[in-house]
N, C-alpha and C positions, 0 to 999 in steps of 0.2 A: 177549343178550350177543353182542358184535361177536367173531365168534374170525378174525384175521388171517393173513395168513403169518406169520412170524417173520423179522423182518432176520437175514443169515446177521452172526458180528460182533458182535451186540446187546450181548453178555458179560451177561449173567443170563437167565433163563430164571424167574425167581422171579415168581410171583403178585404182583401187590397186591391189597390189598382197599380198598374206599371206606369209612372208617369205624375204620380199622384204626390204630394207632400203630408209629411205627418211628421207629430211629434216623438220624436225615442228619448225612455228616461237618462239612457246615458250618453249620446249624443247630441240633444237636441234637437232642430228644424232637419229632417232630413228627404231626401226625394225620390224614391224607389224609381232604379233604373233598368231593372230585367226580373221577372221572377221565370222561374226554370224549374221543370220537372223532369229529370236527364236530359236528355236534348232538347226539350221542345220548350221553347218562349212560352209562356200565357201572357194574356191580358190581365185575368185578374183571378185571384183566389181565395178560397177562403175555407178550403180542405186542405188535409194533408193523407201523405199515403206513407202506411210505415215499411214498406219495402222500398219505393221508391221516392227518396225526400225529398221534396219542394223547397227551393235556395231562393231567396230574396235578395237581391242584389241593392245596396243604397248608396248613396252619396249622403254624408251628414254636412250641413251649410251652419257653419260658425260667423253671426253676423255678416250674412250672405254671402260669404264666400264660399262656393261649393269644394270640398279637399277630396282626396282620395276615397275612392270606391271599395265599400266594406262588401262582406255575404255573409248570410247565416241562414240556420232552415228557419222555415218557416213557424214555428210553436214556438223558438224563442223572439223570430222578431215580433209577432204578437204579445209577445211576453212582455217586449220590451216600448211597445207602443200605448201612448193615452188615448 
């Protein structure tokens, strides 16, 4: 596992986990399916590094139907997560 500094700013500090379910405010129930720091998979994260972005990969489930696999970095999907 990549452990980063932490952007000072970031506003969470919360783990994700790959594999994990959470809420997004604009999607809904969704199921995080890869996070990625250039090439490399993590498990779980909860830094970011401002040269090299950390991408969250999700799938958002619409009354349990899982749809298409979104990404975004990391500081907005915390952004976007309850």
């Amino acid at each position: 596992m990549n452990n980063n500094e932490q952007r000072p700013g970031s506003g969470s500090d919360r783990a994700i986990e790959d594999g994990e379910t959470y809420h997004h405010a604009e999607h809904g129930q969704i199921k995080v399916t890869g996070i990625w720091h250039q090439t490399q998979p993590l498990d779980t994260t909860r830094n970011i590094d401002d040269q090299n972005m950390i991408v969250v990969r999700y799938i958002p489930g619409e009354d349990g139907n899982w749809i298409d696999e979104l990404a975004e970095p990391l500081d907005d999907f915390l952004d976007g997560i309850d």
